[in-house]
MIVO-981545 format. One record per atom (N, C-alpha, C): residue number from 1; residue in one letter; chain; atom name; x, y, z. Coordinates in steps of 0.001 Angstrom, whole numbers, plus 524288, in hexadecimal, padded with zeros to 5 digits. Example, Ala and Ser with C-alpha at 12.3 -4.5 7.8 and 13.67 -1.06 7.14 Angstrom:
<num:1	residuo:A	cadena:A	atomo:N	x:83386	y:7E9C6	z:81E78>
<num:1	residuo:A	cadena:A	atomo:CA	x:8300C	y:7EE6C	z:81E78>
<num:1	residuo:A	cadena:A	atomo:C	x:83390	y:7F31C	z:81E78>
<num:2	residuo:S	cadena:A	atomo:N	x:83232	y:7F736	z:81BA8>
<num:2	residuo:S	cadena:A	atomo:CA	x:83566	y:7FBDC	z:81BE4>
<num:2	residuo:S	cadena:A	atomo:C	x:83264	y:8001E	z:81EBE>
This chain:
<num:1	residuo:X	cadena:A	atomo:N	x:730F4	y:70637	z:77535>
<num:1	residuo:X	cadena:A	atomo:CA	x:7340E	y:701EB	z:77345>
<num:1	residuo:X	cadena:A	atomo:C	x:7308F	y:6FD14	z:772EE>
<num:2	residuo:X	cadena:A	atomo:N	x:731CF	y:6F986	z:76E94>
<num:2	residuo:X	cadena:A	atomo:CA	x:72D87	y:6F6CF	z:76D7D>
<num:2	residuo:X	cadena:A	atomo:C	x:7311F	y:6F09E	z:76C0C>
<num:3	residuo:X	cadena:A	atomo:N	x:72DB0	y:6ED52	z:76B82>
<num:3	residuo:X	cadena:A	atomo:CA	x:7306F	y:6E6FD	z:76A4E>
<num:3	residuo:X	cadena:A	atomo:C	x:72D5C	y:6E4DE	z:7689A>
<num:4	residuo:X	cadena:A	atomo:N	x:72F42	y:6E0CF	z:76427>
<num:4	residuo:X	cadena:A	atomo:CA	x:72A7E	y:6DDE9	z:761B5>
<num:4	residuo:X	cadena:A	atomo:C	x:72AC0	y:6DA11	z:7659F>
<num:5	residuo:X	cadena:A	atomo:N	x:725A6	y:6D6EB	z:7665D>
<num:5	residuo:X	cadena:A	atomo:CA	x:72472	y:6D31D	z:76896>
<num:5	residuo:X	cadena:A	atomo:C	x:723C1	y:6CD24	z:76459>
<num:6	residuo:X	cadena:A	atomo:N	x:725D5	y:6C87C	z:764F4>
<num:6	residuo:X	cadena:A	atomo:CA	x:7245E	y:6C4B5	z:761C5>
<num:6	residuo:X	cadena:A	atomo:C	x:7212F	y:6C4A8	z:75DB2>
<num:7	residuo:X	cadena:A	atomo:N	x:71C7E	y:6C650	z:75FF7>
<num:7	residuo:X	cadena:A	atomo:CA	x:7181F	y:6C6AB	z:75BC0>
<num:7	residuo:X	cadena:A	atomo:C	x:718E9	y:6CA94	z:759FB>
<num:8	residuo:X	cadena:A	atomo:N	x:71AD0	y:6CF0A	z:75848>
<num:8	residuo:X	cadena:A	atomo:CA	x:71CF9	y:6D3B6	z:7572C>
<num:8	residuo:X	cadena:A	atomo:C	x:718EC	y:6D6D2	z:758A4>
<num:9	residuo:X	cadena:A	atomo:N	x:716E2	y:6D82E	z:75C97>
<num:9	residuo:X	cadena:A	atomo:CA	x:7148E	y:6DA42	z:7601C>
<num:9	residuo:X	cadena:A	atomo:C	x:71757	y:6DDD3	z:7608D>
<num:10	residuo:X	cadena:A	atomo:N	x:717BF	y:6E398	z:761FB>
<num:10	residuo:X	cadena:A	atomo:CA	x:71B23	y:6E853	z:764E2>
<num:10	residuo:X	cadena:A	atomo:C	x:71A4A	y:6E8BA	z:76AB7>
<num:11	residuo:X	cadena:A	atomo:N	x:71C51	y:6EAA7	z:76DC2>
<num:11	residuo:X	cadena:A	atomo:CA	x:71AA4	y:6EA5D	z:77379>
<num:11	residuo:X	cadena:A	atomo:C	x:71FF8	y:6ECDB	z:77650>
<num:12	residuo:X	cadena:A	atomo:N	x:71EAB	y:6F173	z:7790E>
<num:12	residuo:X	cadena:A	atomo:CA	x:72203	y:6F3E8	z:77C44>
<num:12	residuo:X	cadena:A	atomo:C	x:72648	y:6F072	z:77E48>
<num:13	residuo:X	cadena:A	atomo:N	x:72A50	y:6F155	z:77FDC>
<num:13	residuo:X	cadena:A	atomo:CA	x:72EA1	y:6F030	z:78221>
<num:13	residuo:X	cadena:A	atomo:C	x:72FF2	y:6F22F	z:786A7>
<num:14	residuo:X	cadena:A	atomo:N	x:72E3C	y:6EE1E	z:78BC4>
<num:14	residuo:X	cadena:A	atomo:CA	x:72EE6	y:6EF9B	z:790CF>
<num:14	residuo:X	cadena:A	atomo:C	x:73456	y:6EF98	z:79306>
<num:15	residuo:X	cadena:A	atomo:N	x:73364	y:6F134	z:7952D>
<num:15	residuo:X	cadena:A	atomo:CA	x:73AA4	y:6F15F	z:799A2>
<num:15	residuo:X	cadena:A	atomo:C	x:7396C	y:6EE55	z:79FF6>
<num:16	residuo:X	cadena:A	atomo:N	x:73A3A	y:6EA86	z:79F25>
<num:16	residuo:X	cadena:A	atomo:CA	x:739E5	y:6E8DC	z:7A63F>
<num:16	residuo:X	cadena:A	atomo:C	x:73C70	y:6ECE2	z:7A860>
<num:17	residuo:X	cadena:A	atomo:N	x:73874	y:6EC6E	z:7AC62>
<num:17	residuo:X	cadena:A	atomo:CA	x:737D6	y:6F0C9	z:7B1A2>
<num:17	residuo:X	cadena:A	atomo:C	x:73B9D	y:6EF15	z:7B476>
<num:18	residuo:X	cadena:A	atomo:N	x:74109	y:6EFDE	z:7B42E>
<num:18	residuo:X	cadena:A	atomo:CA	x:745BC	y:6EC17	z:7B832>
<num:18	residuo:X	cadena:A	atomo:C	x:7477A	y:6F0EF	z:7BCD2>
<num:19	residuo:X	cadena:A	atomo:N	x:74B67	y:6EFD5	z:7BE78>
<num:19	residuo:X	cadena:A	atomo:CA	x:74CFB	y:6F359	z:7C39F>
<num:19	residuo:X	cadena:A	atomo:C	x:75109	y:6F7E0	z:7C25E>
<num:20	residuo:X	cadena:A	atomo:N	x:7506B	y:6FB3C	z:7C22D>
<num:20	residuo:X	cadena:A	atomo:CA	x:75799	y:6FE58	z:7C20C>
<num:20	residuo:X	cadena:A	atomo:C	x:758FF	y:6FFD4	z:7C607>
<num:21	residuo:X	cadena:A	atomo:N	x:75DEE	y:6FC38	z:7C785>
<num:21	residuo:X	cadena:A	atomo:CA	x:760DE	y:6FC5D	z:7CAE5>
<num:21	residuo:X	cadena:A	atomo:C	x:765A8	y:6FFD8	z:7CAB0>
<num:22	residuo:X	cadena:A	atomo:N	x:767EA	y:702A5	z:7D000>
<num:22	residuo:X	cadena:A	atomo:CA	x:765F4	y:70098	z:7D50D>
<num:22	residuo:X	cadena:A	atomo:C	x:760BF	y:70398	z:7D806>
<num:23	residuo:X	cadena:A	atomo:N	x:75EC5	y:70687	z:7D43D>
<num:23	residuo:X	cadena:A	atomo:CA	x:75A61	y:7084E	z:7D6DB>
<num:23	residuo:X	cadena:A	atomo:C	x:754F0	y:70702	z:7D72F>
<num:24	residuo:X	cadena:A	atomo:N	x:752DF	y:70284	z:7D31B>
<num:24	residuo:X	cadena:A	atomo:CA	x:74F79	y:6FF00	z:7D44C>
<num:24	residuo:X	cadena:A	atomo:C	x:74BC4	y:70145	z:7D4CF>
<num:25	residuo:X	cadena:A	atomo:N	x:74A3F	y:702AE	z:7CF3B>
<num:25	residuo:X	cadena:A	atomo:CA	x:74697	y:705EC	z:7CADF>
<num:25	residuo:X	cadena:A	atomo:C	x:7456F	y:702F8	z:7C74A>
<num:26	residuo:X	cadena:A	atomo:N	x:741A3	y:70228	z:7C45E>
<num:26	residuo:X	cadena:A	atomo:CA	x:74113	y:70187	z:7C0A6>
<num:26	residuo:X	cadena:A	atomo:C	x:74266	y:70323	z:7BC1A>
<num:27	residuo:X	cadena:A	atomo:N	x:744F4	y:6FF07	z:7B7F2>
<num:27	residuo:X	cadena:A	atomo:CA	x:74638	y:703AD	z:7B332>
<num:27	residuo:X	cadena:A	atomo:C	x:74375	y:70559	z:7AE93>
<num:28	residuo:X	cadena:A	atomo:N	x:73CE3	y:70348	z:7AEAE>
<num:28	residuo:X	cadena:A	atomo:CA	x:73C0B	y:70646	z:7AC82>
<num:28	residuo:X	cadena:A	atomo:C	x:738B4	y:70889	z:7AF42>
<num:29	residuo:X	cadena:A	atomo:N	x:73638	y:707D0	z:7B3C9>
<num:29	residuo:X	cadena:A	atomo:CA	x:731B4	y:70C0E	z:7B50C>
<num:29	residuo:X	cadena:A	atomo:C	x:7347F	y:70F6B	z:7B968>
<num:30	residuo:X	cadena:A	atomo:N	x:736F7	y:70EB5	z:7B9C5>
<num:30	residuo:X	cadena:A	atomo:CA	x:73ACA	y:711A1	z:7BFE4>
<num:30	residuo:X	cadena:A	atomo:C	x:736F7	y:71069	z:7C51A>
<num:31	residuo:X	cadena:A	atomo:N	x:733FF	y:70CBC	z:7C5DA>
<num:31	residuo:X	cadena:A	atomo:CA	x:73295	y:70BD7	z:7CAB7>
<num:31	residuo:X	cadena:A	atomo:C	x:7366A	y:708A3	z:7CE99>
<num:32	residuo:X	cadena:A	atomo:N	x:73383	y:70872	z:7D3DF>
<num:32	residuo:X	cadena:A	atomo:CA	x:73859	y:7067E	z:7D7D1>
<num:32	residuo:X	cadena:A	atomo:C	x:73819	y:7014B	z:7D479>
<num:33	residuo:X	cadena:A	atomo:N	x:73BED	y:6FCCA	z:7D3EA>
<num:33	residuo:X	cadena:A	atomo:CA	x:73BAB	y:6F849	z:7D0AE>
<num:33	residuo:X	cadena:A	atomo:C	x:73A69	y:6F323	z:7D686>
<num:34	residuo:X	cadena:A	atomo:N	x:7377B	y:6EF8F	z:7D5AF>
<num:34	residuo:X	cadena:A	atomo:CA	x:734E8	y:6EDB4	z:7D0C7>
<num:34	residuo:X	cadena:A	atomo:C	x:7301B	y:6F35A	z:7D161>
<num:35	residuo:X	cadena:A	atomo:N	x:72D7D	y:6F41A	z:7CC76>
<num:35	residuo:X	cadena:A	atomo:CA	x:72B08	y:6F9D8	z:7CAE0>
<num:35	residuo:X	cadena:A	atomo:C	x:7254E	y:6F43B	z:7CA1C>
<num:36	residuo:X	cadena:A	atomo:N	x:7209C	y:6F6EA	z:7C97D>
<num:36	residuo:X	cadena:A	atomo:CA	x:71D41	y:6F2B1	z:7C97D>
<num:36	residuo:X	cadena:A	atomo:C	x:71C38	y:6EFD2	z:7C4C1>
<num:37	residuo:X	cadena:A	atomo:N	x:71FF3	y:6F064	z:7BFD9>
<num:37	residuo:X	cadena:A	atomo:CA	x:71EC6	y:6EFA7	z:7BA1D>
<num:37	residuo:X	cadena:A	atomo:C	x:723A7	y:6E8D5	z:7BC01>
<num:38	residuo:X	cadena:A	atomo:N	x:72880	y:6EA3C	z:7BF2E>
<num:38	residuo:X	cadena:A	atomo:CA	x:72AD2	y:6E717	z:7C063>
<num:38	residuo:X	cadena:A	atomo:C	x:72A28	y:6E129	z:7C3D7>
<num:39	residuo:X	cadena:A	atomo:N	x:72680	y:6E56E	z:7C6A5>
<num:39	residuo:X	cadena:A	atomo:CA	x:722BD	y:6DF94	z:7CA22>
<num:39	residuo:X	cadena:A	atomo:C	x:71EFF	y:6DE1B	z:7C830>
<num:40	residuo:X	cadena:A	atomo:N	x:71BEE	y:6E0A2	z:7C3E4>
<num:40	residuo:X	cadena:A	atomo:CA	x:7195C	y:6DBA1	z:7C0CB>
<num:40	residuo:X	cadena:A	atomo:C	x:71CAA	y:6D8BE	z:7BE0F>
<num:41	residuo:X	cadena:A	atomo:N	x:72023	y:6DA96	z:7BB79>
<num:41	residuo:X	cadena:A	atomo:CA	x:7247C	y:6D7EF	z:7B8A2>
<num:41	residuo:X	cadena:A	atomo:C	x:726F8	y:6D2A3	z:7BD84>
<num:42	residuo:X	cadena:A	atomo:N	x:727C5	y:6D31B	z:7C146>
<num:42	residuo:X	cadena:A	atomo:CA	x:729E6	y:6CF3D	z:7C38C>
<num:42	residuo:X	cadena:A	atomo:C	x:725E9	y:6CC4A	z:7C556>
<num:43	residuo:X	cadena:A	atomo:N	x:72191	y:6CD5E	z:7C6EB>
<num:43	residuo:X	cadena:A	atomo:CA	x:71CDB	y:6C839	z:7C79B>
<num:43	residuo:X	cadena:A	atomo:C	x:71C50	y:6C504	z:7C363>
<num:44	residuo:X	cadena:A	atomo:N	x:71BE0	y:6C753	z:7BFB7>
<num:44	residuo:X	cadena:A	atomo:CA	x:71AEA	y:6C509	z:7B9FF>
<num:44	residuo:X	cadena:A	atomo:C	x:7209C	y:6C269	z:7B988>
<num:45	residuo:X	cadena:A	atomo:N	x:72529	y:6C33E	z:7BA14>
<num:45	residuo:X	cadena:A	atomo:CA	x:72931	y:6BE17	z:7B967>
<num:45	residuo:X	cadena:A	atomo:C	x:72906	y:6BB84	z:7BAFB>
<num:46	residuo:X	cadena:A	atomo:N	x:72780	y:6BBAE	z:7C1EC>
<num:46	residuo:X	cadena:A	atomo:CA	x:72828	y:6B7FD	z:7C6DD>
<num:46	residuo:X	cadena:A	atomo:C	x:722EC	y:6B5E3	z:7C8E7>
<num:47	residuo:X	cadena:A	atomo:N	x:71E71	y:6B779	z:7C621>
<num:47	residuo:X	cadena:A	atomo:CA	x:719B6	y:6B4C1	z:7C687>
<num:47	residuo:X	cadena:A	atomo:C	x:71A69	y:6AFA4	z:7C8B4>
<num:48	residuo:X	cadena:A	atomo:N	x:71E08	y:6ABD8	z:7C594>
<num:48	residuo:X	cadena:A	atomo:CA	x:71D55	y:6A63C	z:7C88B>
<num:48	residuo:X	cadena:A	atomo:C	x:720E0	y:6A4E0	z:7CDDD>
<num:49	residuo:X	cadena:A	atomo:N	x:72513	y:6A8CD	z:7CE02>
<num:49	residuo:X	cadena:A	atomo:CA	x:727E5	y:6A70C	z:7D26B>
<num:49	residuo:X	cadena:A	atomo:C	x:728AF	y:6ACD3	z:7D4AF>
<num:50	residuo:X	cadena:A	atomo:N	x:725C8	y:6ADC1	z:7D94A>
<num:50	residuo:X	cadena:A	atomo:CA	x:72434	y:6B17C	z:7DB44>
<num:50	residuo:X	cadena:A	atomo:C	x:72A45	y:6B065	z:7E042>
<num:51	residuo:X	cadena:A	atomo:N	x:72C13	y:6AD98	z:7E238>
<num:51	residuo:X	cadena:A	atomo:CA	x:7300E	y:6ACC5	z:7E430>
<num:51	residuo:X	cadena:A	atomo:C	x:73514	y:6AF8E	z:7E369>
<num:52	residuo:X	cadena:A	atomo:N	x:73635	y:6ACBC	z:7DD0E>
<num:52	residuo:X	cadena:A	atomo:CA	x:73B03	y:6B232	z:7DA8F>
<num:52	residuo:X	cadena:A	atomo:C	x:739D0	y:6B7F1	z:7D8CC>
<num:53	residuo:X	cadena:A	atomo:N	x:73481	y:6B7C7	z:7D937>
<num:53	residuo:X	cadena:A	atomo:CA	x:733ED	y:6BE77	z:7D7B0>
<num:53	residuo:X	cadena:A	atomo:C	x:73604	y:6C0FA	z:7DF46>
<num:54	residuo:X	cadena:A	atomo:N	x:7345B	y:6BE19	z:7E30B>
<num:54	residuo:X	cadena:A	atomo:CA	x:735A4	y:6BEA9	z:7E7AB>
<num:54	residuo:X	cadena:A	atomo:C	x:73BCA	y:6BFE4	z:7E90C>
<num:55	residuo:X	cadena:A	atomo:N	x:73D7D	y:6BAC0	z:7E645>
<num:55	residuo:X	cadena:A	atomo:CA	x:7456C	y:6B9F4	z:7E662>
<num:55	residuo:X	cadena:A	atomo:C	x:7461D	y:6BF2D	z:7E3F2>
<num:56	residuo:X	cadena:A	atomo:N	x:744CC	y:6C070	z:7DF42>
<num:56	residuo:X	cadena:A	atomo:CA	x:74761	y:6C344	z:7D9F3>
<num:56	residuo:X	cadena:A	atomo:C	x:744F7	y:6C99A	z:7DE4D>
<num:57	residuo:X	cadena:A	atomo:N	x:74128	y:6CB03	z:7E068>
<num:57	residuo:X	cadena:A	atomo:CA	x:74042	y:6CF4D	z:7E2FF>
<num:57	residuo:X	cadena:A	atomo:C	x:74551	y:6D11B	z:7E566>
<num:58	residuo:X	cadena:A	atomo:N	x:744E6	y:6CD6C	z:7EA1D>
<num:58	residuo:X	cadena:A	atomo:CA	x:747A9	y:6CC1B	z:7EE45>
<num:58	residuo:X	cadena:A	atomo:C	x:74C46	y:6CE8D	z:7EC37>
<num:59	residuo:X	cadena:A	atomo:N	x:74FDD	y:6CBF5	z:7E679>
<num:59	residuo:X	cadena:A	atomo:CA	x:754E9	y:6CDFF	z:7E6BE>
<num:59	residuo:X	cadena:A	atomo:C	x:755C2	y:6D2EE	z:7E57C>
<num:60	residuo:X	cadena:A	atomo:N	x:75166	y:6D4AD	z:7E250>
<num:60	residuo:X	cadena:A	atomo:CA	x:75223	y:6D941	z:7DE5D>
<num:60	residuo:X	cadena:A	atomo:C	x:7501A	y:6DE27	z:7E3E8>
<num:61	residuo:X	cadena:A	atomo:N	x:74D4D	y:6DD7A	z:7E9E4>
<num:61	residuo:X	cadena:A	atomo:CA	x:74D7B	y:6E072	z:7EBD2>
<num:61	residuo:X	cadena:A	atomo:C	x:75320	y:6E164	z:7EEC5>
<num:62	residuo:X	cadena:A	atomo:N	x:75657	y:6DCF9	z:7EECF>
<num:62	residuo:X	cadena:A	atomo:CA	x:75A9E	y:6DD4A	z:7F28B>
<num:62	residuo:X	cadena:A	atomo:C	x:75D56	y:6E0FF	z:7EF08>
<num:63	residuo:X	cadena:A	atomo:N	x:75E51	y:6E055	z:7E97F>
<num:63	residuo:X	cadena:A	atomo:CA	x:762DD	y:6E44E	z:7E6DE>
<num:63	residuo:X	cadena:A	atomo:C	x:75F1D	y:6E7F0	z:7E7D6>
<num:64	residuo:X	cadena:A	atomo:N	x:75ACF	y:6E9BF	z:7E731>
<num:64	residuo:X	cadena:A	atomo:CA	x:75938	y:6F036	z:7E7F2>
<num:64	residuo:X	cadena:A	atomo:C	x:75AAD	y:6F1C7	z:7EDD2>
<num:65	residuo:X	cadena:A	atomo:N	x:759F2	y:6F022	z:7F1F8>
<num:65	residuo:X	cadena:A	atomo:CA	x:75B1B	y:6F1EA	z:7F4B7>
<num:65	residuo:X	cadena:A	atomo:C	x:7604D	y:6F2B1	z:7F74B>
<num:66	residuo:X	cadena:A	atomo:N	x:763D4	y:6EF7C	z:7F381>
<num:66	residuo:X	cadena:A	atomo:CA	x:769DE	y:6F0E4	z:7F3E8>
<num:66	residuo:X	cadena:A	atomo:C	x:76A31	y:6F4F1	z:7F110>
<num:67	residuo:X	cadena:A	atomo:N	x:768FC	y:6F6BB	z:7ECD7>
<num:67	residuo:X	cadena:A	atomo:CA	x:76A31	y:6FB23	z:7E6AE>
<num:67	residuo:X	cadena:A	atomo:C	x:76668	y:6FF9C	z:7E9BF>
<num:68	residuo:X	cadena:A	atomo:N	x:762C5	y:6FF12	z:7EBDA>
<num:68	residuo:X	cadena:A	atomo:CA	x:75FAA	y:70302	z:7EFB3>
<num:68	residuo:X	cadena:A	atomo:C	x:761F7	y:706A2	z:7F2E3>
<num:69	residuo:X	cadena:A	atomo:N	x:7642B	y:7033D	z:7F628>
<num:69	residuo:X	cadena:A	atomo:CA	x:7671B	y:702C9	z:7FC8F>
<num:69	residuo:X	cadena:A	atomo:C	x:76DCC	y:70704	z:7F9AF>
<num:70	residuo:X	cadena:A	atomo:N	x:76EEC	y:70373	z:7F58A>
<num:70	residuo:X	cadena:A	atomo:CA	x:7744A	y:7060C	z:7F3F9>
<num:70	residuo:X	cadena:A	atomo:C	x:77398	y:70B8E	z:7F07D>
<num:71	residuo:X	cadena:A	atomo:N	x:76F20	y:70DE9	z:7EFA8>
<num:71	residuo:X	cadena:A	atomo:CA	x:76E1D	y:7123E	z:7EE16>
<num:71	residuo:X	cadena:A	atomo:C	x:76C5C	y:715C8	z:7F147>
<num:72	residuo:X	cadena:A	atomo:N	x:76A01	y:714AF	z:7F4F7>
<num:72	residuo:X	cadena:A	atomo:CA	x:76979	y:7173D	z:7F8DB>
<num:72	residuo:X	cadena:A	atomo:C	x:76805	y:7149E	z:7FFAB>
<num:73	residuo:X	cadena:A	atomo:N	x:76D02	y:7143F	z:801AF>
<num:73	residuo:X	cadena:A	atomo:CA	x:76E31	y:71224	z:80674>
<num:73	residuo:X	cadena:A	atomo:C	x:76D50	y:714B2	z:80B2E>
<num:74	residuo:X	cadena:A	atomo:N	x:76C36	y:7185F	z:80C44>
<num:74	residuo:X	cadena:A	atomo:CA	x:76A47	y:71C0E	z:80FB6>
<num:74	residuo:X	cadena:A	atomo:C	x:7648D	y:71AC0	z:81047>
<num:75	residuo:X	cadena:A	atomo:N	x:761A3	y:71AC4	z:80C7C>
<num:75	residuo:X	cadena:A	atomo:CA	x:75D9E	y:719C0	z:80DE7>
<num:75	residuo:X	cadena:A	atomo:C	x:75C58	y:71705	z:80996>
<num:76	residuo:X	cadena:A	atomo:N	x:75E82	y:71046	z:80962>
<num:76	residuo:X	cadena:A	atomo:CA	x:75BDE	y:70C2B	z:805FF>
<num:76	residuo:X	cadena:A	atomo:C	x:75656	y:70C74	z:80600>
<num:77	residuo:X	cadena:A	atomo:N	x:75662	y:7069D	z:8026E>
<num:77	residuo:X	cadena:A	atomo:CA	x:74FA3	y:706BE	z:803C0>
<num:77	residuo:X	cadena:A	atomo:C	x:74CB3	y:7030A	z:805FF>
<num:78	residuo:X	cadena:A	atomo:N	x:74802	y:703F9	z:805A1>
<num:78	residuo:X	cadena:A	atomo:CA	x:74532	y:702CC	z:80934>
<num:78	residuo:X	cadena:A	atomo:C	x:74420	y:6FC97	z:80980>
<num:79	residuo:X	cadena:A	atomo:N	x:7457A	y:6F9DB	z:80C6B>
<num:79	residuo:X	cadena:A	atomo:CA	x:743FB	y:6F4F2	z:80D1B>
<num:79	residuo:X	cadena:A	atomo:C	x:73E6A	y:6F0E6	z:80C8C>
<num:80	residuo:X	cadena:A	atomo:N	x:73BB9	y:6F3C7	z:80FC4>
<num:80	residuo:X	cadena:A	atomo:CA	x:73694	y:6F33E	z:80CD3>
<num:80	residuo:X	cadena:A	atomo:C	x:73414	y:6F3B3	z:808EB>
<num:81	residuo:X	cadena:A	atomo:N	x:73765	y:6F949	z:8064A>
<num:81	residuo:X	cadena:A	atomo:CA	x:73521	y:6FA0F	z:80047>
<num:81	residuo:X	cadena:A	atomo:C	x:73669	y:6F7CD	z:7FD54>
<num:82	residuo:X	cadena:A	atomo:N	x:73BB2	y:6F780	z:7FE7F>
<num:82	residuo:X	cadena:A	atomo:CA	x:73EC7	y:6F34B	z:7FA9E>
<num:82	residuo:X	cadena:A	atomo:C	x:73B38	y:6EE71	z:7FB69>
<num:83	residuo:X	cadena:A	atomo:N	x:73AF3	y:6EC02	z:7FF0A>
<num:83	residuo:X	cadena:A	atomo:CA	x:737E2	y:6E69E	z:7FE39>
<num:83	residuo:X	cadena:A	atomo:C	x:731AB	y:6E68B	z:7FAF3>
<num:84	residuo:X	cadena:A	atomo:N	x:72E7B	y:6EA18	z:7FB0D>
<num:84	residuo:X	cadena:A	atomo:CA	x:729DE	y:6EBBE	z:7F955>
<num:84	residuo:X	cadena:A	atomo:C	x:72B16	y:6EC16	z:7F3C1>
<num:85	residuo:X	cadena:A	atomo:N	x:72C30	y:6EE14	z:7F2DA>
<num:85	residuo:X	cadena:A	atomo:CA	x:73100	y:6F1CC	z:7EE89>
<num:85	residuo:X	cadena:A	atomo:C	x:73121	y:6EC02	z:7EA1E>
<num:86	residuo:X	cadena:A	atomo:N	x:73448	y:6E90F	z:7EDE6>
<num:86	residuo:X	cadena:A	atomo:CA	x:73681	y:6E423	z:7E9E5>
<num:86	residuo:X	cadena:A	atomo:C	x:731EC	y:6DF5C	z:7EB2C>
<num:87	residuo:X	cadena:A	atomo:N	x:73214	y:6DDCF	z:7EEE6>
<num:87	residuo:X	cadena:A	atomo:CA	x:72F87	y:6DAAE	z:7F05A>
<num:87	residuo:X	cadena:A	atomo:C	x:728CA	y:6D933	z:7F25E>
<num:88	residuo:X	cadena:A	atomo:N	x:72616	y:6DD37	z:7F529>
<num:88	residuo:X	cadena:A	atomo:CA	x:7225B	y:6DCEC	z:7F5F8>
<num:88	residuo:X	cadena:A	atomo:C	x:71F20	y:6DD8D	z:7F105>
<num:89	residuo:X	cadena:A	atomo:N	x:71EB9	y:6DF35	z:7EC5F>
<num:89	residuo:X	cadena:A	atomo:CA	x:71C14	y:6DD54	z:7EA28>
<num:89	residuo:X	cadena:A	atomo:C	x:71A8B	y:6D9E8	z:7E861>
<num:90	residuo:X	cadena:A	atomo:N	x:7208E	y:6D6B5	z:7E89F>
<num:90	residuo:X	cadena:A	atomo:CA	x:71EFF	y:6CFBA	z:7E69B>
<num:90	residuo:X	cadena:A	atomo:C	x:71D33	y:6CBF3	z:7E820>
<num:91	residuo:X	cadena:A	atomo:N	x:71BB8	y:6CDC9	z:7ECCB>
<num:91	residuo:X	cadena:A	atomo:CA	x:71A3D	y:6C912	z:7F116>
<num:91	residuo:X	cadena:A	atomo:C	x:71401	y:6C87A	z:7EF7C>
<num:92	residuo:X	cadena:A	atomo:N	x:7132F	y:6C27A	z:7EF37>
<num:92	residuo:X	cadena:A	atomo:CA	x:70DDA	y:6BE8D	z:7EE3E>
<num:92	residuo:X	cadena:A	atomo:C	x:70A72	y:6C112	z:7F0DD>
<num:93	residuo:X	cadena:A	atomo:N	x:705C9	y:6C312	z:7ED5D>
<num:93	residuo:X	cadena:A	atomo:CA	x:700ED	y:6C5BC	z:7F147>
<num:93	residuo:X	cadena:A	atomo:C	x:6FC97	y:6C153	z:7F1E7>
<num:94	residuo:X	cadena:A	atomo:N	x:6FAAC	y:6BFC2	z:7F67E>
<num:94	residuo:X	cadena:A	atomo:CA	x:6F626	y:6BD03	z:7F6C9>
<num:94	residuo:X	cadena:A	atomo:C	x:6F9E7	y:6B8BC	z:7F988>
<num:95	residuo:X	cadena:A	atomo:N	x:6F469	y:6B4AC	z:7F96C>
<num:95	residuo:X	cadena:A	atomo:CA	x:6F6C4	y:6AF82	z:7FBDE>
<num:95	residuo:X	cadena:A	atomo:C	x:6FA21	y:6ACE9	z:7FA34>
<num:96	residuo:X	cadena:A	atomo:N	x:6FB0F	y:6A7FB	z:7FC1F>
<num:96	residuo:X	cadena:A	atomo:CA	x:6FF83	y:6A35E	z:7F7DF>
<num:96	residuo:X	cadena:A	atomo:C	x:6FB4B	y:6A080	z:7F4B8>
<num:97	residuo:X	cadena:A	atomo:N	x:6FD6E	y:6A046	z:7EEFA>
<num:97	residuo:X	cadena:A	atomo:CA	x:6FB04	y:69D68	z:7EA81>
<num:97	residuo:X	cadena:A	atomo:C	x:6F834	y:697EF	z:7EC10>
């Protein structure tokens, strides 16, 4: 599938890499979500305010681990992973600027 571009350029037609819920996959690569096509995608939005990519983590791990937890409650998941999962990748590597 294809799209002209302004300059009438042709150029593939991507699909953001978003979540499918409640199992929190990716929809198009089926990795655990965010998948790593997604976390470049979110550095690259939140480049300047590294804070709300933090907030915006933060919420989007709480619904997975409710939609997680409510699919399988016996043995939810993992707390740590979940945080790694959502969060530890985003965190500032190196010193303060």
């Amino acid at each position: 599938m294809t799209r002209s571009a302004p300059d009438d350029q042709t150029r593939p037609l991507r699909r953001p890499h978003l979540p499918l819920r409640p199992l929190w996959l990716c929809r198009v690569c089926a990795a655990p979500w965010p998948c790593p096509v997604a976390r470049l995608t979110l550095r690259q939005e939140y480049a300047h305010d590294r804070i709300a990519l933090s907030i915006y983590l933060c919420t989007v791990l709480h619904d997975a681990a409710a939609d997680l937890y409510r699919l399988n409650p016996h043995d939810g998941p993992n707390p740590a992973a979940l945080f790694t999962r959502f969060l530890g990748w985003a965190a500032p590597r190196g010193g303060p600027r």
